[in-house]
N, CA, C and O of each residue as an XYZ file, in Angstrom:
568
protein
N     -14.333    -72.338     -8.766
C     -13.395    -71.457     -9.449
C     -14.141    -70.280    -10.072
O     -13.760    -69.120     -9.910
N     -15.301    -70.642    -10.847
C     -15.871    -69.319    -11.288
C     -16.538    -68.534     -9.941
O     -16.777    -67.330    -10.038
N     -16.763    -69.092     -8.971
C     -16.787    -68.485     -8.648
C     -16.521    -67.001     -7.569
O     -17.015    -65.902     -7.320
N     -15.259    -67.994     -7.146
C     -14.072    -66.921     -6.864
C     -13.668    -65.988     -7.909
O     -13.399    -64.853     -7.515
N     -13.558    -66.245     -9.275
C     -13.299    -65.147    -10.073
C     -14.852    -63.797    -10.496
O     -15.005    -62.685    -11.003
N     -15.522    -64.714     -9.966
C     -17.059    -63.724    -10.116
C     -16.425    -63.044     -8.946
O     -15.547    -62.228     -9.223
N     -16.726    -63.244     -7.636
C     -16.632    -62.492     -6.236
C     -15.229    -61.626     -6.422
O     -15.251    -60.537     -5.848
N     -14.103    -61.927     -7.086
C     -13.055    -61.368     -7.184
C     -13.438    -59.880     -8.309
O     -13.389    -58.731     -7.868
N     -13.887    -60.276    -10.104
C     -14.168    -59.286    -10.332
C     -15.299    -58.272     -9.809
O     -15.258    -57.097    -10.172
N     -16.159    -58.669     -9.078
C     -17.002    -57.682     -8.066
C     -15.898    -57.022     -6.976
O     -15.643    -55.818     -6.939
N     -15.589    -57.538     -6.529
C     -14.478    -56.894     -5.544
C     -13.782    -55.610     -6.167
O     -13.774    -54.455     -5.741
N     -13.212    -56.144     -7.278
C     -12.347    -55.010     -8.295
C     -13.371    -53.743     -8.783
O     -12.944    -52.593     -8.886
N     -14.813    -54.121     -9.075
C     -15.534    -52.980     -9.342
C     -15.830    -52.239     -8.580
O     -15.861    -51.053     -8.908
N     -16.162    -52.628     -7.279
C     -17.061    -51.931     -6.250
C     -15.302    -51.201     -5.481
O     -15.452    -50.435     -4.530
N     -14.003    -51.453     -5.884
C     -13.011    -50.825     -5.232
C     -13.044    -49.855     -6.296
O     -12.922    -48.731     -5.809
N     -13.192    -49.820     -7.898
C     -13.135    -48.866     -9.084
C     -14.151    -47.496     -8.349
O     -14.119    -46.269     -8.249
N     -14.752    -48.309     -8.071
C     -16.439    -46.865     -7.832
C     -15.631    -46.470     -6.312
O     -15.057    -45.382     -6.268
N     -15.610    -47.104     -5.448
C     -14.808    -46.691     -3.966
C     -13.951    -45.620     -4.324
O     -14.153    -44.446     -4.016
N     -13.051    -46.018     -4.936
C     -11.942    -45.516     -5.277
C     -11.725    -44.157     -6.380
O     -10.729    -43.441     -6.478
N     -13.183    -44.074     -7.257
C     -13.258    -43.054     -8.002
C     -14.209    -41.913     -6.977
O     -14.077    -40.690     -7.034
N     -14.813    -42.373     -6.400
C     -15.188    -41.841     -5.419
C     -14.846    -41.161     -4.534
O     -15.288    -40.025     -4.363
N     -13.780    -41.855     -3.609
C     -12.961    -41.205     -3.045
C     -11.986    -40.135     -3.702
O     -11.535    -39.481     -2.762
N     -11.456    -39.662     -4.914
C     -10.672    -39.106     -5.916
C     -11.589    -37.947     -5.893
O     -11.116    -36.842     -5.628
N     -12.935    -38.087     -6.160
C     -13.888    -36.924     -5.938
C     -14.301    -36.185     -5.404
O     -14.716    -35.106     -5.825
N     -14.288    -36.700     -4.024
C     -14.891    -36.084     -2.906
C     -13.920    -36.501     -1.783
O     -13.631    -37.697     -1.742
N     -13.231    -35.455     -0.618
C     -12.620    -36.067      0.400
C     -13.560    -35.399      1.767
O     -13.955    -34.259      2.013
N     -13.673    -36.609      2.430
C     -14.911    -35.759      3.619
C     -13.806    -35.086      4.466
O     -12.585    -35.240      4.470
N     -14.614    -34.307      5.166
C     -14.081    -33.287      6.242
C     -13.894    -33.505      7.236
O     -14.932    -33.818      7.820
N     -12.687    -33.522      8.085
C     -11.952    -33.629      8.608
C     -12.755    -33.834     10.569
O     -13.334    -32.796     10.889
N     -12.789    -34.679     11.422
C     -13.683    -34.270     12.604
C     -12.956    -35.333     13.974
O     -12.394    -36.428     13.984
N     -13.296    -34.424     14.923
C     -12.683    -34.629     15.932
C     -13.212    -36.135     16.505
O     -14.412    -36.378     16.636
N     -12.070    -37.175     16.850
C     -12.857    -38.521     17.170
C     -13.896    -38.574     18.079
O     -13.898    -37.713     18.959
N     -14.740    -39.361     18.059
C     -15.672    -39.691     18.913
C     -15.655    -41.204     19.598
O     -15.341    -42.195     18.938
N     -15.978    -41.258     20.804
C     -15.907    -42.270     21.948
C     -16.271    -43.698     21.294
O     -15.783    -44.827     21.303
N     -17.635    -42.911     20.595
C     -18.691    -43.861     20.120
C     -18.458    -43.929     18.435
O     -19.301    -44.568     17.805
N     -17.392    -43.320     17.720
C     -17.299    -43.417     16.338
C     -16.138    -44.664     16.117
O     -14.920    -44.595     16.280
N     -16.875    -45.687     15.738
C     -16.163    -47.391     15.390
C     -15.535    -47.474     14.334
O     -14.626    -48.275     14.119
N     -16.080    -46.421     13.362
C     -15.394    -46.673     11.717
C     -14.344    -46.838     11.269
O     -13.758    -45.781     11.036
N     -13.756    -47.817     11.005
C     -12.352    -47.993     10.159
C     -12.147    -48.018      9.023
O     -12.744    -48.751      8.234
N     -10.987    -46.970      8.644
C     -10.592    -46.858      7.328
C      -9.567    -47.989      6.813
O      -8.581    -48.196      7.520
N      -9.731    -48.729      5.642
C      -8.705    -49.532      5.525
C      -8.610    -49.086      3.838
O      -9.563    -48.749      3.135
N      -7.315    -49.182      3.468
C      -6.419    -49.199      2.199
C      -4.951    -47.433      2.615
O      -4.351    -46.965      3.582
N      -5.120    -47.133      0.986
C      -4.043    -46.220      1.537
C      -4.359    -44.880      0.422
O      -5.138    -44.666     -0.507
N      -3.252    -44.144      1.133
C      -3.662    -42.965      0.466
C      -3.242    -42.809     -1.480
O      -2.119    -43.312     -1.508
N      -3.397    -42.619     -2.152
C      -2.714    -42.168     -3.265
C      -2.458    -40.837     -3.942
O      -3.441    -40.166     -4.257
N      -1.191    -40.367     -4.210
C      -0.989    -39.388     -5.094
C      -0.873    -39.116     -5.823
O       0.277    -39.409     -6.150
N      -1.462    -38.505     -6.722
C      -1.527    -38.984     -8.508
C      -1.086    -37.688     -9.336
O      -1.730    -36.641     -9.412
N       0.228    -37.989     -9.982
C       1.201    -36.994    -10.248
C       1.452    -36.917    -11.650
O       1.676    -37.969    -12.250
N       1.448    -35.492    -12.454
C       1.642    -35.736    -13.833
C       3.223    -35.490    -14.039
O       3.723    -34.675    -13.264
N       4.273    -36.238    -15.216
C       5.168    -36.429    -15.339
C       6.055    -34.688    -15.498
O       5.468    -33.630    -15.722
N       6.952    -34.793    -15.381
C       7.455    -33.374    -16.186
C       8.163    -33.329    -17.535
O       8.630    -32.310    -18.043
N       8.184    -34.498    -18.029
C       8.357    -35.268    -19.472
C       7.923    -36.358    -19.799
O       7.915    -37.200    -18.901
N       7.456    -36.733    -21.022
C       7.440    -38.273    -21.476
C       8.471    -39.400    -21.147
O       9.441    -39.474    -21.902
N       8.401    -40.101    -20.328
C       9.103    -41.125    -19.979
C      10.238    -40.222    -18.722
O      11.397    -40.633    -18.789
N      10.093    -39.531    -18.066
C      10.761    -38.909    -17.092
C      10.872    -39.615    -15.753
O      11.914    -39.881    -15.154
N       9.524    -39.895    -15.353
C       9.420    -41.014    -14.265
C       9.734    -40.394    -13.290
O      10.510    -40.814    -12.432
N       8.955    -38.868    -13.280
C       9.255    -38.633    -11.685
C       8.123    -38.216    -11.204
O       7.117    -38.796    -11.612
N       8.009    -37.415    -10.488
C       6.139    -36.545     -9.356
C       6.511    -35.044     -9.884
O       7.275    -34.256     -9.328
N       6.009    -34.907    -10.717
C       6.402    -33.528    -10.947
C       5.074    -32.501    -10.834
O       5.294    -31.300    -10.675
N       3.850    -32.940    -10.909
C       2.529    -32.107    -10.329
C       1.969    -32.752     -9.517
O       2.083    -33.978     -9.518
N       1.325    -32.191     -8.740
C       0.189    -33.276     -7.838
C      -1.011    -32.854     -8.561
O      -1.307    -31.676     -8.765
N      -1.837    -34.101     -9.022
C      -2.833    -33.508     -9.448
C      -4.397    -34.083     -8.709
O      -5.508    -33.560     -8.794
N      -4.035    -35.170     -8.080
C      -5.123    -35.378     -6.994
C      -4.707    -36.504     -5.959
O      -4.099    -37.469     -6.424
N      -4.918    -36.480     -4.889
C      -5.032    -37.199     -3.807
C      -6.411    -37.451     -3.855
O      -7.419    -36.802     -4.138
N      -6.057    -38.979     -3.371
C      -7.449    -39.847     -2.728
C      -7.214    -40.950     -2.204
O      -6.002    -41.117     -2.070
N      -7.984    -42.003     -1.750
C      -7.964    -43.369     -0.940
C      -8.332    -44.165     -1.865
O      -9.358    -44.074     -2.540
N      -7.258    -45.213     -1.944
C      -7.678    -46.006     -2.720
C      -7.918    -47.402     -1.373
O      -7.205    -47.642     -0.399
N      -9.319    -48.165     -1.888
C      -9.090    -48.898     -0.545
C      -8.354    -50.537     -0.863
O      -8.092    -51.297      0.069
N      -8.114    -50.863     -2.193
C      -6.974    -51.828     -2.759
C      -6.440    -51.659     -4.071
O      -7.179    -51.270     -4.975
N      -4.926    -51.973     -4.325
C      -4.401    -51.741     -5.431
C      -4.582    -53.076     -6.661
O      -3.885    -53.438     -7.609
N      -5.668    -53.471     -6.172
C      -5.351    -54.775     -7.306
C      -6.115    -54.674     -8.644
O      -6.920    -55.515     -9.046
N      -5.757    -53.522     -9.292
C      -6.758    -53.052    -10.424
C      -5.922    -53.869    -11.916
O      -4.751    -53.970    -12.281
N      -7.211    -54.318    -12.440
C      -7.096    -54.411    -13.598
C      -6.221    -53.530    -14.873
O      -5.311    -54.091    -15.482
N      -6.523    -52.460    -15.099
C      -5.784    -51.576    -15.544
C      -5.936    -49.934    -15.079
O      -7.060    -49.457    -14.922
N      -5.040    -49.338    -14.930
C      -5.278    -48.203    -14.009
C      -5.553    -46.833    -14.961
O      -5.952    -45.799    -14.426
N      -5.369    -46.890    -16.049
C      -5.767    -45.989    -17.197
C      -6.818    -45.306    -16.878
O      -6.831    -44.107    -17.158
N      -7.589    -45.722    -16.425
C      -8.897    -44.681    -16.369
C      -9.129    -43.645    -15.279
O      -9.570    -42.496    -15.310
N      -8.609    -44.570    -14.139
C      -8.255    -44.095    -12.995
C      -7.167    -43.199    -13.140
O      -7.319    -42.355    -12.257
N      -6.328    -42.990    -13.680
C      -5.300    -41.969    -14.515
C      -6.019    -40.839    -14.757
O      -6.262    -39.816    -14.116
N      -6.267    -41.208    -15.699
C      -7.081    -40.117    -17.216
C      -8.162    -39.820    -15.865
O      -7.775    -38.687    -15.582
N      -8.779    -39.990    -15.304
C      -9.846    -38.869    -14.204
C      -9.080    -38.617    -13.096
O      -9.763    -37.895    -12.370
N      -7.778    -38.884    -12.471
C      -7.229    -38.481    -11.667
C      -6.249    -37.023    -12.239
O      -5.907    -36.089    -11.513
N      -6.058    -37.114    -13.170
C      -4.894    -36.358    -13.563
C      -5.152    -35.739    -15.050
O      -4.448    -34.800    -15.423
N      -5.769    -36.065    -15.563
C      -6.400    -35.710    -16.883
C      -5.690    -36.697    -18.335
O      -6.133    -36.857    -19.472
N      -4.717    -37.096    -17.816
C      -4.212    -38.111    -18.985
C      -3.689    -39.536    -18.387
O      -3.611    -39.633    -17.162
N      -3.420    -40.361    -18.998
C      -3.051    -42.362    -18.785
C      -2.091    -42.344    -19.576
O      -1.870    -43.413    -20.144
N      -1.138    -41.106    -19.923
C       0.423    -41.722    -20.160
C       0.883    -40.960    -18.888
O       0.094    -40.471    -18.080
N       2.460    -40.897    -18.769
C       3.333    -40.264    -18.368
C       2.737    -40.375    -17.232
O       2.238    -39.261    -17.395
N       2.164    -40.814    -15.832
C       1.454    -40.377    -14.924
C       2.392    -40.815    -13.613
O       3.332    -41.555    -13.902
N       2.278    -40.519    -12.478
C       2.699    -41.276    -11.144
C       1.739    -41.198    -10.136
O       0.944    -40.344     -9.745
N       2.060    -42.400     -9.812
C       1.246    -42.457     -8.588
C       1.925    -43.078     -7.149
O       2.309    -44.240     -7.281
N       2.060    -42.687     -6.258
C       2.405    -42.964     -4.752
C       1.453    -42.933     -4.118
O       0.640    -42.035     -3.902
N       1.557    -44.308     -3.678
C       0.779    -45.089     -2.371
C       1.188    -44.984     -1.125
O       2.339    -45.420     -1.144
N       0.861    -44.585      0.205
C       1.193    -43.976      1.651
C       0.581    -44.783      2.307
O      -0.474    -45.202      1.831
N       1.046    -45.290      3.669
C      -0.158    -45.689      4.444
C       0.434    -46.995      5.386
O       1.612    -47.349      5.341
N      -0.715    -47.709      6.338
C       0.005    -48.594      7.190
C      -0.606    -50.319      6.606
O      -1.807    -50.592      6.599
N       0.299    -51.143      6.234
C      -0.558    -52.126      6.117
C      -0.464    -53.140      7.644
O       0.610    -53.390      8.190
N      -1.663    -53.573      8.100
C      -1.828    -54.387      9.203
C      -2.283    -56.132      8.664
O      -3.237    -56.532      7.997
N      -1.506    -56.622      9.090
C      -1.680    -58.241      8.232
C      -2.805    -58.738      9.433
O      -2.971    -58.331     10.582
N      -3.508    -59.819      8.627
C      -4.538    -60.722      9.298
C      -3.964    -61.657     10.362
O      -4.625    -62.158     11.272
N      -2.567    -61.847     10.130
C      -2.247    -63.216     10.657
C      -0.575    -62.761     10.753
O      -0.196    -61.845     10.022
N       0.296    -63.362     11.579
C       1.859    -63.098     11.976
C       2.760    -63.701     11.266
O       2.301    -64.487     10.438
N       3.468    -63.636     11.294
C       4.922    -64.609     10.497
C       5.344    -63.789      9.345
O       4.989    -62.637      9.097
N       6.271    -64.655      8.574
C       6.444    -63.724      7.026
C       5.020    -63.944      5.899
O       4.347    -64.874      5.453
N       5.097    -62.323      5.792
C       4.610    -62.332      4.581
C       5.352    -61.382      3.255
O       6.070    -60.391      3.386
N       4.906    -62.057      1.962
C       5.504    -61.986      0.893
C       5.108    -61.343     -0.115
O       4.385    -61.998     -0.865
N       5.451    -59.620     -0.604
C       4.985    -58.745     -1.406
C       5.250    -58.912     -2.602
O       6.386    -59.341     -2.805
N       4.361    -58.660     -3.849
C       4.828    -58.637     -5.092
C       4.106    -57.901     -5.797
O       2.892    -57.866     -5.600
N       4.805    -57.033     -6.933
C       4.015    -55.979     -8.087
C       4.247    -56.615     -9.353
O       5.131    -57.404     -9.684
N       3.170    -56.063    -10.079
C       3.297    -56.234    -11.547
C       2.485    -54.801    -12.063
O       1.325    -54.398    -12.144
N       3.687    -54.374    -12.315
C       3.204    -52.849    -13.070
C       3.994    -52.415    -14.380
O       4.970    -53.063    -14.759
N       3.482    -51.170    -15.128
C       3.648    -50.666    -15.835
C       4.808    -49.809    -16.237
O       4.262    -48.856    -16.792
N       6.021    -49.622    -16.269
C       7.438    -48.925    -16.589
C       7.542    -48.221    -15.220
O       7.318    -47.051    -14.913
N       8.035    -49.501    -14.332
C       8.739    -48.866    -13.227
C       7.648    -48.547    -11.523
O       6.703    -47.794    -11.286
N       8.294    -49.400    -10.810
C       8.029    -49.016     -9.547
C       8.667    -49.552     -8.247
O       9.205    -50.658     -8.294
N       8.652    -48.950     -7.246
C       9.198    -49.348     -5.952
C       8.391    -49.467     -4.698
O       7.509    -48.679     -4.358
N       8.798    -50.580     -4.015
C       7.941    -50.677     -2.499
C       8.893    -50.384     -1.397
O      10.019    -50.876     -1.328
N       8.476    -49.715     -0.703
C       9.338    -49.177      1.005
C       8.153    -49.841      1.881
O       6.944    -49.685      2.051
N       9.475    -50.894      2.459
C       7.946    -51.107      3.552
C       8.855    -50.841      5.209
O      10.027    -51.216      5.175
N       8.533    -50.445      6.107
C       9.166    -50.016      7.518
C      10.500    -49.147      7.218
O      11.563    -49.199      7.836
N      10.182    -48.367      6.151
C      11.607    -47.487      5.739
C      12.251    -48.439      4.872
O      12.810    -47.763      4.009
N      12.479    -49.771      4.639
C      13.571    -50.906      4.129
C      12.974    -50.588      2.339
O      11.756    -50.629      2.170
N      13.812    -50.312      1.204
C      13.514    -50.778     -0.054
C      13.592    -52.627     -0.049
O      14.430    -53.449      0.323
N      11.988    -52.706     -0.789
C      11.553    -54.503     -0.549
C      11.884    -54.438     -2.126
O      12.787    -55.181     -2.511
N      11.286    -53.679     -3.004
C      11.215    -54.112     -4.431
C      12.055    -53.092     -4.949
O      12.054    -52.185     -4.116
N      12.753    -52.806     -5.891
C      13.248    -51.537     -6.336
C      13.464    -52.138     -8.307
O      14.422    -52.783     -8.734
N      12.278    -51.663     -9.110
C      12.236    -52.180     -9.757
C      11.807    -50.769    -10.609
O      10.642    -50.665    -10.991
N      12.932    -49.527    -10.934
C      12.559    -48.415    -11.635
C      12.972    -48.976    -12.944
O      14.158    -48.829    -13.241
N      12.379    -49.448    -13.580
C      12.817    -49.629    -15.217
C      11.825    -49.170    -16.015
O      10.699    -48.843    -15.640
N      12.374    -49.144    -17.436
C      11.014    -48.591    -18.560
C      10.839    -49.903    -18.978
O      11.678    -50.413    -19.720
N       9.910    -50.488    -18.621
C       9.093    -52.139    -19.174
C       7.804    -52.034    -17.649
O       7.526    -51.323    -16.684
N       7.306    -53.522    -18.476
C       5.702    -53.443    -18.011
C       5.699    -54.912    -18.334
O       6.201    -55.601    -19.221
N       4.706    -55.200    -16.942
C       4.190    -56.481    -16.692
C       5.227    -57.398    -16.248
O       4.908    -58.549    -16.547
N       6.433    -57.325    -15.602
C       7.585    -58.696    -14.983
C       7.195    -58.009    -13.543
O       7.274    -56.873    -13.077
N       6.813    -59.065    -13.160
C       6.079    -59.521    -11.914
C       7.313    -59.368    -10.835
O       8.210    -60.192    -11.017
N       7.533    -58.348     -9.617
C       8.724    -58.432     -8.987
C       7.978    -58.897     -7.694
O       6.810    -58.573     -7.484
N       8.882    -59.859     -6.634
C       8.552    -60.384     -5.940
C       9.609    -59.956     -4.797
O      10.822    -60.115     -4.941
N       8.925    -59.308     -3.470
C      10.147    -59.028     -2.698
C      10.578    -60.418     -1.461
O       9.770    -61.224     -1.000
N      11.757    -60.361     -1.221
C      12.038    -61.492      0.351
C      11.098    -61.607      1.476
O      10.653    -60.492      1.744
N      10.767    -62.256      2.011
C       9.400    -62.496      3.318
C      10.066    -61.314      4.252
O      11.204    -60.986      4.590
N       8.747    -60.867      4.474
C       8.866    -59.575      5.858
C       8.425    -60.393      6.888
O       7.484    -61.152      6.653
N       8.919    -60.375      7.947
C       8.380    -60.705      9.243
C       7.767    -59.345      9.923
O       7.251    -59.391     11.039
């Protein structure tokens, strides 16, 4: 057990630095190659400042980057250097997820005043409220 939670909080750091990283720097753009193997995995993020306190919408873009997993501890910081502040903020996640294995699988968030998941166009979670931390769990996707 500890030590899945050791390998787990390493996981979470080395995605913090990935992920602040990526927010910093986006490489340049290049035509595929035959012989270029590299795969990108996670998704894009857009990190948006509010147009009021408690407004809850995308009203600036203030940086794009790759985040390569969302399972952060607290995203405040990642805020406050994405956008310059950790209130009022938004963020949208883009991108394709490819599962390891077939059958249903079963999505769930636990976030901060309000969020929603679209997965194949379908709303899975639709959970815009002002509260934080109730864990929403969507129906199995096949």
């Amino acid at each position: 057990m500890r030590t899945k939670r050791l390998r787990d909080r390493l996981a979470l750091l080395l995605a913090a630095a990935l992920g602040v990283a990526g927010l910093a720097a986006v490489p340049a753009a290049h035509a595929a190659d035959a012989h270029d193997t590299a795969e990108i995995h996670g998704l894009k993020g857009e990190y948006y400042t509010q147009s009021a306190p408690g407004a809850f919408d995308f009203h600036e873009l203030k940086a794009t980057g790759f985040d390569p997993q969302l399972d952060f501890d607290t995203l405040e910081p990642r805020l406050a250097f994405a956008t310059g502040q950790s209130d009022d903020v938004s963020v949208r996640w883009t991108g394709k997820l490819v599962p390891e294995k077939t059958g249903a699988h079963t999505f769930s968030i636990i976030g901060d005043n309000g969020f929603r998941l679209w997965i194949g166009g379908r709303l899975a979670i639709d959970h815009w409220v002002d509260d934080w931390d109730r864990e929403q769990t969507a129906e199995p996707i096949e």
